[in-house]
N, C-alpha and C positions, 0 to 999 in steps of 0.2 A: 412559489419557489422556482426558480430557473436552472432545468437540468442542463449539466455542464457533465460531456460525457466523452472519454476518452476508451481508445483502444489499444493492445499494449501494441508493441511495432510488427512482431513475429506474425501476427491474424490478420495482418492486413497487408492486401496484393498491394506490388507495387516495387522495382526493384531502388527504390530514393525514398530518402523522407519524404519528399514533395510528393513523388507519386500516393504513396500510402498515406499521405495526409488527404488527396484530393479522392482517393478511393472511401475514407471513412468519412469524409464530409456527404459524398454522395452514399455512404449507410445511415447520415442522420447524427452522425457522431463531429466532437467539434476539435477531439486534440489526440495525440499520440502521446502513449507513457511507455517512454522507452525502457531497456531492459541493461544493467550495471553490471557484464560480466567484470572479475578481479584483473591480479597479475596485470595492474594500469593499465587495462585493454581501453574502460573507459574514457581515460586520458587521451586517447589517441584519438576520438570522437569530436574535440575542440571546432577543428574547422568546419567538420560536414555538420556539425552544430549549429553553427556559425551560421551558414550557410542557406540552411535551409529554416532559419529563423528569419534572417531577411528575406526571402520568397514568402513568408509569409504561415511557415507551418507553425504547430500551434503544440508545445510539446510542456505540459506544468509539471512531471516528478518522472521520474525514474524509479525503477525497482532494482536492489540488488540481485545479482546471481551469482553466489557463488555457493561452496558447499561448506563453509565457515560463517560464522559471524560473533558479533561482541561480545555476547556471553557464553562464549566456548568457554571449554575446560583446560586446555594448555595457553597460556599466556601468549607463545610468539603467534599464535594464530587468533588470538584477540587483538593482538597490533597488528597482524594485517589483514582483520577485518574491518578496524579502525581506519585503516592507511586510504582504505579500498572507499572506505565510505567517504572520505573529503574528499576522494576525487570525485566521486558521484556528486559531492555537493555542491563541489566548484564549478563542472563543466555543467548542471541542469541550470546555471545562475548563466552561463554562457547561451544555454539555449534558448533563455526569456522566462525559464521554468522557476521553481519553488522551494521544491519538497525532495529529499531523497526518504524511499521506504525503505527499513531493515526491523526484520523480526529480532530478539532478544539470540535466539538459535531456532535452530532447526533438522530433525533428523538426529540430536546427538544425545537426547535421553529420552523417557517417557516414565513418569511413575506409574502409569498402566498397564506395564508389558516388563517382564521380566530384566533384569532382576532388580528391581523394584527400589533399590538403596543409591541414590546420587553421590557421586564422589565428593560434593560440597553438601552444607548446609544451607537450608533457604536465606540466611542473614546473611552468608557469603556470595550465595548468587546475587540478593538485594545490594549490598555493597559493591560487586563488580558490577551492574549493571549501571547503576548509578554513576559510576567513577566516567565509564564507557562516555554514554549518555552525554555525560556532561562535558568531556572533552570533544565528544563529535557538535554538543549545542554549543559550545567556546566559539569553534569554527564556523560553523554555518551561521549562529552570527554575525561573524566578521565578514562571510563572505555575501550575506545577506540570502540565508537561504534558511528552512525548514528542515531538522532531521524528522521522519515518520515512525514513529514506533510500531509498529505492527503485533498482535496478540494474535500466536495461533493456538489451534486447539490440541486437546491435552494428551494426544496421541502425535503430536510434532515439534512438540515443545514442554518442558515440562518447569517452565520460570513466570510467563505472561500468560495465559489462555485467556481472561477475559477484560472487556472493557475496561473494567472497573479495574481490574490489578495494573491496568498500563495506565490510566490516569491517574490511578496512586502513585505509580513512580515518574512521570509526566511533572505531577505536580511538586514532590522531593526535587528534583533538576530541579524546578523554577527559573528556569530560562523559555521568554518566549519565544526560543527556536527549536524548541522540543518540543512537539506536537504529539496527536495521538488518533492511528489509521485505527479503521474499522471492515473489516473484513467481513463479507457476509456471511460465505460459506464458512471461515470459523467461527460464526458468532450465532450458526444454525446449531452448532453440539454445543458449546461452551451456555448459552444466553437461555436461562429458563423464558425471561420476556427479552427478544430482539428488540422491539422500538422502545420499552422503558429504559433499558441499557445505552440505549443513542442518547435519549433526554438525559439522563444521569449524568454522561459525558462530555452534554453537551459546550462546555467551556474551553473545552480542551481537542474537541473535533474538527480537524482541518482535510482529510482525506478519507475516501472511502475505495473498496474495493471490489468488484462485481464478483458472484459466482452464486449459482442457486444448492440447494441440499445436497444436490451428486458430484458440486464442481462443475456442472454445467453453465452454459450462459443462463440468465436469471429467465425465468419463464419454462423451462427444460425439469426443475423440479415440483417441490412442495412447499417453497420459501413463501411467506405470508408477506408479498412484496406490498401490497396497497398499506398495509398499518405503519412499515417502516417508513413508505413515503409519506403516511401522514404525518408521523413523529416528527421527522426531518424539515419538513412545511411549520411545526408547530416552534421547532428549537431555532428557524432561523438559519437552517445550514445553507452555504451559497460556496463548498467546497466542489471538486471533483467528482465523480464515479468512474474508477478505472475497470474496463473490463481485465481481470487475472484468472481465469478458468479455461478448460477444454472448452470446446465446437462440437452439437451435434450433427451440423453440416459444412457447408461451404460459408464462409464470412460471408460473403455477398448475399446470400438467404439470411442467415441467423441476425446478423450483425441490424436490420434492418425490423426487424420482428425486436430486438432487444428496443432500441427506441422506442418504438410505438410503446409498447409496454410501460418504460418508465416514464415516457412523456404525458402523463394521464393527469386529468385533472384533480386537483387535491382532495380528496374523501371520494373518488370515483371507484370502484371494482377490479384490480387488476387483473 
């Protein structure tokens, strides 16, 4: 398997893409995954996109950011979480990239934590997320791009948490421009088995996302990273790995220790 390893933009010095690109080439890493704040900030991004795709940076998906997304609970804030996602998907298609990520929600319930009763029913959230989904896979692709579903865990979300419930709705879309991310550190609380969960999914897995047990970069916790890379070696993955986690240090230190780490040969020790 050939690890293809990106950093988001924010970890890496450097005040230009170009620069931050040649900063994480020299930590060992090969692409930058930029970051999709709203309110069409994104859209404004076209040219330095542009730009720094012909110099040669090297930039496959984007992450949303914002504090909404498509399976909110008020409606005009599901359009423009939607609105906010085609732009992510149009301009990462400008940048030479892929993929835009977006979780279901985040931050706006939790069956975990008081008071315990969601203002919708689960078929209702299934049905708008579906609806979501399929009008962002319409788009992306036309525009020839990947939407990323993202599963977080069940203390940040309380519609997707694991694998297996995003490639159930991955597979309902039935568009192959609806894919299905894997995030490590959520799939540390959600995944009784991490690497039989990546096999399971494996059909449907086009992105992944770095973070160890604390949210640290991967090697900082307890994450069982050699099984996962064996998994990933056995299904054939030849996707991404975005780092999305805090730093126990300076990028220049960590960022260079995260390589070595993942770059290990298949059934080696990590």
């Amino acid at each position: 398997m050939t690890i293809r390893l990106a950093a988001q933009e924010h970890m890496l010095d450097g005040a230009t893409l170009v620069e931050k690109f040649r900063f994480a080439q020299a930590c060992g890493f090969d692409g930058i995954e930029l970051r999709g704040a709203g309110k069409g900030w994104f859209g404004t991004r076209v040219e330095e996109v542009r730009s720094a795709r012909a110099a040669g940076v090297v930039m496959p998906t984007v992450c949303v950011m914002m504090d909404h997304f498509i399976g909110d609970f008020d409606a005009a804030r599901r359009k423009d979480a939607r609105e906010q996602m085609k732009i992510l998907l149009s301009v990462i298609v400008e940048a030479g990239g892929f993929g835009a990520v977006t979780p279901a929600s985040y931050g706006m319930f939790s069956l975990r934590l008081p008071p315990f009763e969601p203002p919708r029913t689960a078929e209702q959230d299934r049905e708008i997320l579906l609806e979501e989904l399929t009008a962002l896979g319409e788009h992306a692709r036309d525009v020839g791009a990947v939407v990323l579903l993202e599963p977080l865990n069940r203390y940040e979300d309380h519609m997707v948490n694991t694998l297996a419930a995003g490639a159930g709705l991955v597979r309902e879309v039935g568009l192959a421009s609806v894919a299905l991310i894997g995030d490590f550190f959520h799939m540390s609380i959600e995944e009784s088995d991490p690497a039989q969960a990546l096999r399971d999914v494996a059909p449907h897995l086009r992105h992944l996302q770095l973070g160890d047990t604390n949210r640290l970069e991967p090697g900082a916790g307890h994450y069982d990273w050699a099984r996962s890379l064996d998994a990933l070696e056995e299904i054939g993955y030849d996707g991404w790995m975005a780092m999305e986690c805090r730093l126990s240090g300076p990028p220049s230190q960590v960022l260079p220790r995260v390589s070595a780490l993942l770059r290990r040969p298949a059934g080696a020790d990590a």
